[in-house]
C-alpha positions as CSV (number, residue, x, y, z in Angstrom):
1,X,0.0,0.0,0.0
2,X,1.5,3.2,-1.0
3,X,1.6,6.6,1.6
4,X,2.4,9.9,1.8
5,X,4.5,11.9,4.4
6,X,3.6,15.8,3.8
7,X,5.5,18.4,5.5
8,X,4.1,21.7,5.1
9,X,5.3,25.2,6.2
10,X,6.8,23.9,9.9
11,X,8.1,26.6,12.1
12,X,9.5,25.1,15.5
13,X,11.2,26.9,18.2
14,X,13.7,25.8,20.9
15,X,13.2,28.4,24.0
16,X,13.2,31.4,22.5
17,X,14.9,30.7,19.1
18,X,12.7,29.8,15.9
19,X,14.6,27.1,14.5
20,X,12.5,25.9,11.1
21,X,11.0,28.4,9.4
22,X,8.7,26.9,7.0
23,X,10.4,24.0,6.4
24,X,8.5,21.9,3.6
25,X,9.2,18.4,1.6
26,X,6.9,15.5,0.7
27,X,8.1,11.8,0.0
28,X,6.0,8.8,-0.7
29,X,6.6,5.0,0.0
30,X,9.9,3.1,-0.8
31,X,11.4,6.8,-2.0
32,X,14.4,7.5,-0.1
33,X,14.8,11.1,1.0
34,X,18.4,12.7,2.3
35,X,18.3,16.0,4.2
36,X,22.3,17.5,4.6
37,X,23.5,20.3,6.0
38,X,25.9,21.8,8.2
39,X,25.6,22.5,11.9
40,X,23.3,24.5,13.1
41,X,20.8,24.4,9.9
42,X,18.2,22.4,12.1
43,X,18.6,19.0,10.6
44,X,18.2,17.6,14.8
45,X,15.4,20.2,15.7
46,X,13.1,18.6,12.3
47,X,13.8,15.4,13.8
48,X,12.8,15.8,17.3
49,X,9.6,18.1,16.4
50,X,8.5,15.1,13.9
51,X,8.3,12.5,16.7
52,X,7.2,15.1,19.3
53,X,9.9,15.6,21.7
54,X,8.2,17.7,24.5
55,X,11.3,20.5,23.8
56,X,10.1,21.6,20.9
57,X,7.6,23.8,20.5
58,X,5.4,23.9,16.9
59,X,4.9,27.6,16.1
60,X,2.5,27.0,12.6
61,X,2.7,24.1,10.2
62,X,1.1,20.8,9.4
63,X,3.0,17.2,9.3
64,X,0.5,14.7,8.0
65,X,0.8,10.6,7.2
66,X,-1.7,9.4,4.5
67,X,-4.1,13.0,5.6
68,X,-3.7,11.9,9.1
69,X,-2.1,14.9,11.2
70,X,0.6,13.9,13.4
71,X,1.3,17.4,15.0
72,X,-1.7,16.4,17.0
73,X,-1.1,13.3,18.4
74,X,0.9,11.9,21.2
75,X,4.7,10.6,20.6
76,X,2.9,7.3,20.9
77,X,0.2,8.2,18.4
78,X,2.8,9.1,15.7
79,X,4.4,5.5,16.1
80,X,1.2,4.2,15.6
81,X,0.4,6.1,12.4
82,X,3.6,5.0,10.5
83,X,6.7,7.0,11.9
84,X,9.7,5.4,13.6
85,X,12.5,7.6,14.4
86,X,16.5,6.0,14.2
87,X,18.5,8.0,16.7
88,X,21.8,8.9,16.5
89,X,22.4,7.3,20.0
90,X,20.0,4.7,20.8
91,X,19.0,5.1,24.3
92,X,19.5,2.4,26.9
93,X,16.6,1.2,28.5
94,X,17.9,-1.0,32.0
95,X,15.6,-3.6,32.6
96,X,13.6,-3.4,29.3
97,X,14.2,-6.4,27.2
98,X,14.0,-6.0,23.6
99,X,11.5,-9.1,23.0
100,X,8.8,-7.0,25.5
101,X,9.5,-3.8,24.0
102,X,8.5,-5.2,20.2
103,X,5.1,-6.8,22.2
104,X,4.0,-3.8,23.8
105,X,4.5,-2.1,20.6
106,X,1.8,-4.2,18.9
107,X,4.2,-7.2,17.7
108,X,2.8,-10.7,17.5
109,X,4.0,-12.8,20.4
110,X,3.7,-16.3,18.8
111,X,6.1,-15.5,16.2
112,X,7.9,-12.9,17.5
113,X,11.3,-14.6,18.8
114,X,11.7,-16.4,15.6
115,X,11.1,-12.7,13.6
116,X,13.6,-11.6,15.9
117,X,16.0,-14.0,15.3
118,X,15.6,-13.9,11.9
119,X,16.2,-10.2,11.6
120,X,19.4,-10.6,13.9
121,X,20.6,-13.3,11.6
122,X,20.2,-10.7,9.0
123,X,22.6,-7.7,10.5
124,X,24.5,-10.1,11.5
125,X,23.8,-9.5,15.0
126,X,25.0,-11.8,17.4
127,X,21.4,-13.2,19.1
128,X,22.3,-13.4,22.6
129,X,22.3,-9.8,22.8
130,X,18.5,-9.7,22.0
131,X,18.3,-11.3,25.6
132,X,19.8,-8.4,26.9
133,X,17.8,-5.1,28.3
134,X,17.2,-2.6,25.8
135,X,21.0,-1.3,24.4
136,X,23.1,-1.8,27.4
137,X,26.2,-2.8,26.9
138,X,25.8,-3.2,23.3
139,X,28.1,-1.2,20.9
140,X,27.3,1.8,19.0
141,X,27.7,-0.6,16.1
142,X,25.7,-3.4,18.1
143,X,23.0,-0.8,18.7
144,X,22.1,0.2,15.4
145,X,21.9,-3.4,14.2
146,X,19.5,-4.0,17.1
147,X,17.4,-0.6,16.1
148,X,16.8,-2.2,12.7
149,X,16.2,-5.3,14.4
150,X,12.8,-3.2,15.8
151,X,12.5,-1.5,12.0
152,X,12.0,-5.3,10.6
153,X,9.4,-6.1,13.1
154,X,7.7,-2.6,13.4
155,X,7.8,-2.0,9.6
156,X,7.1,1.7,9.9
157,X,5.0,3.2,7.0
158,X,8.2,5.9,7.4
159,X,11.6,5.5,8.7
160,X,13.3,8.8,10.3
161,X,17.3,8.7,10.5
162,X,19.1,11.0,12.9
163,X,23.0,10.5,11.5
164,X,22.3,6.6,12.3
165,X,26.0,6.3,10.5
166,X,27.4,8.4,12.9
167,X,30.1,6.1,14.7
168,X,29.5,3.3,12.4
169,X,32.3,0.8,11.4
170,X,32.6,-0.1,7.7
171,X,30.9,-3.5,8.5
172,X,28.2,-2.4,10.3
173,X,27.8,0.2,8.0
174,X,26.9,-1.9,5.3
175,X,24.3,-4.2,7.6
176,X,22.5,-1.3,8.4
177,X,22.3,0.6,5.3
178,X,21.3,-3.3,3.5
179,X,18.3,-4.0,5.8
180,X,17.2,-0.1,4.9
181,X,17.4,-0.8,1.1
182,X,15.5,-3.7,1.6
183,X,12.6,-2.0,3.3
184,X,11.8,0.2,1.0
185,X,10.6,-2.9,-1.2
186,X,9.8,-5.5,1.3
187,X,6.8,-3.5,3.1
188,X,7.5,-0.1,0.9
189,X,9.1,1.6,3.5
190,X,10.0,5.3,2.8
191,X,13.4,6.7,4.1
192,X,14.0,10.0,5.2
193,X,17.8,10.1,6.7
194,X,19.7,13.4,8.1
195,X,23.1,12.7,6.8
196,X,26.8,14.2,7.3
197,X,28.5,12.1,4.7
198,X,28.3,10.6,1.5
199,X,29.4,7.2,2.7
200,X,25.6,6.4,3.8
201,X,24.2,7.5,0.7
202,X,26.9,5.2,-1.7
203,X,25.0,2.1,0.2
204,X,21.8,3.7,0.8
205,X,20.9,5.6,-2.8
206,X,18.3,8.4,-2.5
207,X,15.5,9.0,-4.6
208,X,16.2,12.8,-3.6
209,X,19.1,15.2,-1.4
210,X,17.9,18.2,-0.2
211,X,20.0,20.5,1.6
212,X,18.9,22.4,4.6
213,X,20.1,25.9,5.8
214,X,18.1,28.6,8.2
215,X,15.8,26.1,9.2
216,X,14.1,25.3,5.9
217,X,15.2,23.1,2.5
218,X,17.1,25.4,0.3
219,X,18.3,23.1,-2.7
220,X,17.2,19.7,-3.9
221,X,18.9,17.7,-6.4
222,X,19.5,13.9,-7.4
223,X,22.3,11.4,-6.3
224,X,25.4,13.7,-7.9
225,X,24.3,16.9,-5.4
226,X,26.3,14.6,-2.2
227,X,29.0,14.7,-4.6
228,X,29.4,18.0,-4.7
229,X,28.9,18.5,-1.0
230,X,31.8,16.6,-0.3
231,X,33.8,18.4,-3.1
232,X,33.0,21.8,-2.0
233,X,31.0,22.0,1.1
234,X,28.3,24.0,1.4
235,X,30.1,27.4,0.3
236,X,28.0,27.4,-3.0
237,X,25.0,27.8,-0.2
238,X,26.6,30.2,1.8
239,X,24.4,32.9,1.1
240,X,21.4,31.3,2.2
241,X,22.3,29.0,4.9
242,X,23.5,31.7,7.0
């Protein structure tokens, strides 16, 4: 089934500072979408106000799944319409396994430890450390596999990346970015990942890059635009990124 993720003229603040100011972009199922920019252009803030981090606060806007508003709705509620957000650094969660975490999410318990184990098998995820409480003492690597160990059962209408290649091994890397590629056909899975570098998107290829600055999208090209982001940064931008 296909859907539609429409974002449409969000402002958000943090304290007193507007942060997005208008930002706007729509993707549909399987596309894979890559938002890059540098520092302070508000890449984090669009991911916290999508999920709705309680430190954000919506100024104007609308952020819809299949005409469902999500600006709306609970953090909760938004999971439950289709969005999963990837963090950069997975939260631990002490005495939280990862088997009763899928279940209270709405997983299937009969067949839940064998999808589990399948999915480890697939990032090559050791499967002893699905016995373990929620991300402790797993590495940042470890981590990430485990995250897309929740992606393969969840199967989010819409999968939100927050730098998930940030501290990433080569190896791992390629597991993670694999299992993402394969979603997007699997269960049509669209991909929306806030990126740094060019290595993600050589094993994840976007449908579209669109570089943010000031809060809001200010270019959008194909594949070749990463190319010339790691070539020449974002000086061509400079004068509205600022």
């Amino acid at each position: 089934m296909s859907s539609t993720l429409s974002i449409d003229g969000l402002r958000v603040s943090v304290g007193d500072k507007e942060v997005l100011k208008g930002f706007s972009l729509t993707m549909r199922s399987g596309e894979v979408h890559a938002i890059m920019g540098p520092n302070g252009s508000g890449k984090s803030t669009l991911a916290h106000a999508l999920t709705g981090h309680p430190g954000y606060k919506v100024l104007d806007g609308s952020v819809t799944i299949d005409g469902v508003e999500l600006l709306t709705l609970s953090a909760t509620d938004r999971a439950r319409a289709g969005l999963m957000l990837v963090l950069q650094q997975p939260f631990e969660i002490p005495g939280v396994r990862a088997f009763d975490l899928l279940e209270a999410a709405g997983a299937e318990r009969s067949t839940l430890r064998a999808r589990m184990l399948e999915e480890a098998e697939r990032l090559e995820l050791r499967p002893e450390l699905l016995d373990r409480f929620v991300n402790v003492d797993l590495s940042g690597g470890e981590r990430k596999r485990a995250e897309m160990v929740q992606l393969g059962i969840l199967q989010p209408k819409f999968a939100l990346l927050d730098e998930i290649d940030s501290g990433l091994d080569v190896d791992a890397l390629d597991a993670v970015a694999r299992r993402l590629v394969a979603a997007t056909t699997e269960w049509n899975c669209g991909v929306l990942a806030i990126t740094h570098f060019r290595r993600l998107l050589l094993e994840l290829p976007p449908t579209m890059i669109h570089v943010m600055g000031n809060g809001r999208i200010v270019a959008t090209g194909g594949p070749e635009l990463a190319e010339t982001l790691e070539r020449d940064g974002y000086e061509a931008f400079r004068g509205v990124i600022a």
